[in-house]
C-alpha positions in Angstrom: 0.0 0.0 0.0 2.9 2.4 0.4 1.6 4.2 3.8 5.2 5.4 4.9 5.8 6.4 1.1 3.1 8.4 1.1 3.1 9.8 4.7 6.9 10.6 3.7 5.6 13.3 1.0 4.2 15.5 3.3 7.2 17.2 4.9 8.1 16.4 8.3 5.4 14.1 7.8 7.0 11.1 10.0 5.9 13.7 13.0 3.3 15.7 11.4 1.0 12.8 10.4 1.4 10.9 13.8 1.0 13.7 16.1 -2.3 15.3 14.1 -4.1 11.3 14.7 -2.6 11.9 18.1 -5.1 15.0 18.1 -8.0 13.7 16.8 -7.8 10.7 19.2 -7.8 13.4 21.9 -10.7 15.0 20.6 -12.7 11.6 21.1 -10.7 10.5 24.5 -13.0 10.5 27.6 -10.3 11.9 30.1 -7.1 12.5 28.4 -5.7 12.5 32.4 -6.6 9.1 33.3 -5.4 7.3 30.5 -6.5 3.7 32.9 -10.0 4.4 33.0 -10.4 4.3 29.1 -7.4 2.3 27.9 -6.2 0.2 30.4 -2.6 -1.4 30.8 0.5 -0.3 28.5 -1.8 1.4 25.6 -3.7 3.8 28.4 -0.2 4.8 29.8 1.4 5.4 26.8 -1.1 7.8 25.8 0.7 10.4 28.3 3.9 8.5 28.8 5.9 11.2 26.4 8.7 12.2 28.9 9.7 8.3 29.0 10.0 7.8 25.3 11.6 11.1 25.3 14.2 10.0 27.4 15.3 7.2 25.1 14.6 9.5 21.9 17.4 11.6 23.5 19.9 9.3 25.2 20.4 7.9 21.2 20.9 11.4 20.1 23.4 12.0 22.4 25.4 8.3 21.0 25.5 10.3 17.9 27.5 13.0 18.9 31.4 12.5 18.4 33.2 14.4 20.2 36.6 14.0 18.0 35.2 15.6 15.1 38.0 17.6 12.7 38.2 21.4 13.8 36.4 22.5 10.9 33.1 20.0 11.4 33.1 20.8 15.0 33.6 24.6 14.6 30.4 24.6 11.9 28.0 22.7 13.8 29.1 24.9 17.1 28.7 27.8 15.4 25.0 26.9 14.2 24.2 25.6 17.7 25.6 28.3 20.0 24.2 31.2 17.3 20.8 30.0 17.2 20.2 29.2 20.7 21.4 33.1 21.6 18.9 34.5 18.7 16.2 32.4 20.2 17.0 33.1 23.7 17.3 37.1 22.3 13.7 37.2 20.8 12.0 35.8 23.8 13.0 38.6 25.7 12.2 40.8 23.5 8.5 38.9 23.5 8.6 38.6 27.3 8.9 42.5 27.4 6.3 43.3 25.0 3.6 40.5 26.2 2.7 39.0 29.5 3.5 35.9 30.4 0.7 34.2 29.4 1.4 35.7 25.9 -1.8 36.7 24.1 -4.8 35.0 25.2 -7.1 35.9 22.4 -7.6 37.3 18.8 -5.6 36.6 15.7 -2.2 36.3 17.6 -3.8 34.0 20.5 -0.9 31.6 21.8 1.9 33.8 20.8 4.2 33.7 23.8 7.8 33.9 24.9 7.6 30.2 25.4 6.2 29.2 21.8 8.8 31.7 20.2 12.1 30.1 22.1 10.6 27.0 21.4 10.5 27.3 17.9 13.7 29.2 17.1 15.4 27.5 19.6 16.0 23.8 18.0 17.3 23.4 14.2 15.8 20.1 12.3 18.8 17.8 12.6 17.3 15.3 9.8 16.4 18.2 7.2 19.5 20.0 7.8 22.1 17.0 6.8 19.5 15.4 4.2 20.0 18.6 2.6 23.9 19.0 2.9 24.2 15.3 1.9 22.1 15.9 -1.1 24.4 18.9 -2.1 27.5 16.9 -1.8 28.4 18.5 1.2 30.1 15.8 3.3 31.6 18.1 5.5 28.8 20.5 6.3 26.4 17.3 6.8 29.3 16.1 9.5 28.5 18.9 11.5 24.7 17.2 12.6 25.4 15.7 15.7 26.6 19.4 17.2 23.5 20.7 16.0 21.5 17.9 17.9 22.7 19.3 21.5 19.8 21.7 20.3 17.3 18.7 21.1 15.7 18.7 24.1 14.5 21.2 27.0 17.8 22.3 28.3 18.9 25.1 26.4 14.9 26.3 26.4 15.5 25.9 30.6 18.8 28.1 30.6 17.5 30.2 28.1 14.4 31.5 30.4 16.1 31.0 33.4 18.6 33.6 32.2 16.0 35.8 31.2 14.1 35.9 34.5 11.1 34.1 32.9 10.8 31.0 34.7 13.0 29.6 37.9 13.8 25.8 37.5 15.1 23.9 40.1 19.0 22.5 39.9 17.7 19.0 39.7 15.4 19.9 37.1 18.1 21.0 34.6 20.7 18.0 35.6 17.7 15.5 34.7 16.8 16.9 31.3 20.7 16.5 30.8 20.6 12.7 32.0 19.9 11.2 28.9 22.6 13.3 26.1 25.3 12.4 28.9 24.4 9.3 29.1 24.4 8.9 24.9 27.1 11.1 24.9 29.7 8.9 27.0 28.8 5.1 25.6 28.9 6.7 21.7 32.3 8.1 23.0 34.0 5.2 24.7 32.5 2.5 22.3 31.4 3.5 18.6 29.7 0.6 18.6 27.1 1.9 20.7 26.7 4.5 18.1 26.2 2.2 15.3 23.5 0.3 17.3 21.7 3.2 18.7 21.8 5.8 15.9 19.3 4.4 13.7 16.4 4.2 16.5 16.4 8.1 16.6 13.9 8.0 13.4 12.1 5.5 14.5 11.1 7.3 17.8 10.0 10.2 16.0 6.5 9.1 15.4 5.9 7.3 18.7 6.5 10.3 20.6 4.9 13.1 18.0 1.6 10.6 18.8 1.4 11.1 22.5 2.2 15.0 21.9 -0.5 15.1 19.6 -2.8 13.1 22.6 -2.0 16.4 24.6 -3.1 19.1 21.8 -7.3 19.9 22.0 -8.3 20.4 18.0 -9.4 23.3 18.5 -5.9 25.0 19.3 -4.4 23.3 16.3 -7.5 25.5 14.3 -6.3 28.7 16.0 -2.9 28.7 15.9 -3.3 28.3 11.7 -2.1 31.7 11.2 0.3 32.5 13.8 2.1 29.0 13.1 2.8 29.6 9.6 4.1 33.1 10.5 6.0 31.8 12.9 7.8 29.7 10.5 8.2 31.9 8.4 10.2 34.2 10.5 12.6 31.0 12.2 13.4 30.7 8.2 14.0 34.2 7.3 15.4 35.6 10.8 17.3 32.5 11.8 18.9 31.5 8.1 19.4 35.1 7.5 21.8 34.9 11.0 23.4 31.7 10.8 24.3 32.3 7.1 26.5 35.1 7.9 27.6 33.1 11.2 28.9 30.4 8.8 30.4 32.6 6.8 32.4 34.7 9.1 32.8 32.1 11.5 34.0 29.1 8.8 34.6 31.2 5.8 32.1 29.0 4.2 29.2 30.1 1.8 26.7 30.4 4.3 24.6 28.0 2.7 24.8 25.4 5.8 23.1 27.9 7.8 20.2 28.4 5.9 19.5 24.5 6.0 19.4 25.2 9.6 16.7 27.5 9.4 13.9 25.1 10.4 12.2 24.1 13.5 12.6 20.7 14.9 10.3 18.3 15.5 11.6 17.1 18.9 10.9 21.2 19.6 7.2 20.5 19.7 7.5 18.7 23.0 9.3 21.8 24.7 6.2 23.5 26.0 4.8 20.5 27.7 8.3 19.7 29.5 8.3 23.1 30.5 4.9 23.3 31.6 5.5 19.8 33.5 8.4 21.7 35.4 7.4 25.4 35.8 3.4 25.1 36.3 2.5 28.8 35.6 3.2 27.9 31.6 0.4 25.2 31.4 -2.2 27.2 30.7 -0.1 28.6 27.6 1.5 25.2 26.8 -1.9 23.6 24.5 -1.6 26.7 22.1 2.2 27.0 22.3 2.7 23.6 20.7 0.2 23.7 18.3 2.1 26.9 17.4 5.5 25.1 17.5 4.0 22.0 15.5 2.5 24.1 12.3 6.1 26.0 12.7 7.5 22.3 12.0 5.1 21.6 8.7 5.9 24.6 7.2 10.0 25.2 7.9 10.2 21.7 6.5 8.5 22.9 3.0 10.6 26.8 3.4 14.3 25.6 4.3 14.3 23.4 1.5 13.4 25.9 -1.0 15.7 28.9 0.1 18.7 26.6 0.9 18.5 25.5 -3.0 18.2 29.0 -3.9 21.4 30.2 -2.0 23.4 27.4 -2.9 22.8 28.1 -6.7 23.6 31.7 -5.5 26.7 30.7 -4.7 28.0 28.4 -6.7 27.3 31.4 -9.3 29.4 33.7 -7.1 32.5 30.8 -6.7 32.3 31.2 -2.9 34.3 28.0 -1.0 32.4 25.0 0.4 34.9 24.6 2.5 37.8 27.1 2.7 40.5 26.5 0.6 38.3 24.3 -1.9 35.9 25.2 -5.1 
């Protein structure tokens, strides 16, 4: 029948499709809080058992990550990482200034909030950013993924805020979300065999996980945020690729190219607003409409990035700027 074949053709569908089913079960579900009372056993606690398979989905990101990378790989995925995380962490206190915590509560904007703009600057799709550099031939650039992949996850979203005097997280809370990449981190490092073996289940996690986040979205907020989630991905491509290009540039003397493929929004990023909600309680009544807003900033990043990363790379293969310095 081709189902993954055809769930592949919608971008990001892998997480897209399986979270919006995830929804519509909602929609139908009893009392999405007691999972036991409608589903008993393993399939009821599954339904809201995200933070578990999110702690494998990141312990085999972290395996990825080699810490012995050339100079040049390590210095282009660092660069990406650390420059994106400061813009995001930059614009949501900027937002935090302008709007109140809660964000806005009503009208076109409703849901926009320093959490669902962090959120969905703050993490770079790993997948779409070296599918795109390994389709361009650009072994090097594609090397730098796992460095981009420390983006996964809560953490820098944590620091970010805590910094900024948004939210207070206790000590405990910031080691735990760490657990799992340190974890990843330290078997891929002392045994690449660990990498091999645990590498290829961070795919396959991707639609277990966007299921129970889509268990956690009501409909309705996927219907609202319509607007302000495409804008919002529109401005994590534009402001975000428009930065990390010149990062890359400067930073690597590359093209910049490799930091418009990071322009995009991860899909692990739609489970930021629950995690934080989980761990600073004031967010949850903004944590429905931020991931719906962080979700359709997924979907449409996925189709954007694509589109201007082929543009600049024609750009500059007209203009004979380096790969890679040193090489044409």
């Amino acid at each position: 029948m081709k189902i993954k074949q055809r769930i592949e053709k919608i971008p990001g569908g892998m997480m897209i499709v399986p979270l919006f089913i995830g929804t519509i079960v909602r929609t139908f579900y009893p009392n999405p809080t007691v999972p036991a009372e409608f589903l008993p056993g393993f399939t009821g606690n599954y339904l809201t058992g995200t933070s578990v398979i999110l702690f494998v989905f990141f312990f085999c990101v972290g395996t990825t990550i080699n810490l012995k990378s050339s100079g040049y790989i390590a210095r282009k995925g660092l660069s990406l990482l650390i420059s994106k995380v400061i813009l995001a962490g930059l614009l949501g206190v900027l937002i935090n200034h302008l709007l109140p915590t809660e964000g806005i509560t009503s009208g076109l904007f409703a849901g926009l909030s320093a959490l669902a703009v962090i959120a969905s600057f703050n993490e770079t799709n790993g997948g779409l950013y070296m599918a795109l550099m390994t389709t361009l031939g650009r072994e090097e650039d594609a090397a730098g993924f796992p460095f981009i992949s420390i983006e996964s996850g809560p953490f820098m979203t944590m620091i970010t805020m805590g910094i900024a005097g948004m939210a207070q997280f206790p000590l405990t809370a910031l080691i735990s979300t760490l657990i799992p990449f340190g974890l990843g981190i330290t078997l891929g490092s002392l045994d690449h065999d660990f990498r091999k073996f645990f590498g290829p289940a961070v795919p396959v996690l991707i639609p277990f996980f966007a299921f129970t986040l889509g268990f956690s979205i009501n409909l309705s907020a996927i219907v609202k945020s319509g607007l302000i989630g495409i804008l919002m991905g529109v401005m994590v491509v534009l402001i975000s690729g428009s930065v990390l290009a010149v990062v890359d540039r400067f930073v690597t003397g590359s093209d910049g190219v490799a930091g418009w493929a990071a322009s995009s929004t991860a899909g692990a990023a739609v489970a930021v607003p629950t995690i934080i909600a989980d761990m600073a309680p004031k967010f949850q009544p903004i944590a429905e409409n931020a991931t719906a807003i962080v979700a359709t900033s997924v979907l449409v990043t996925s189709i954007l990035t694509p589109l201007v990363t082929m543009y600049f790379e024609k750009r500059a293969r007209a203009k004979g700027w380096p790969i890679v310095p040193g090489k044409h």
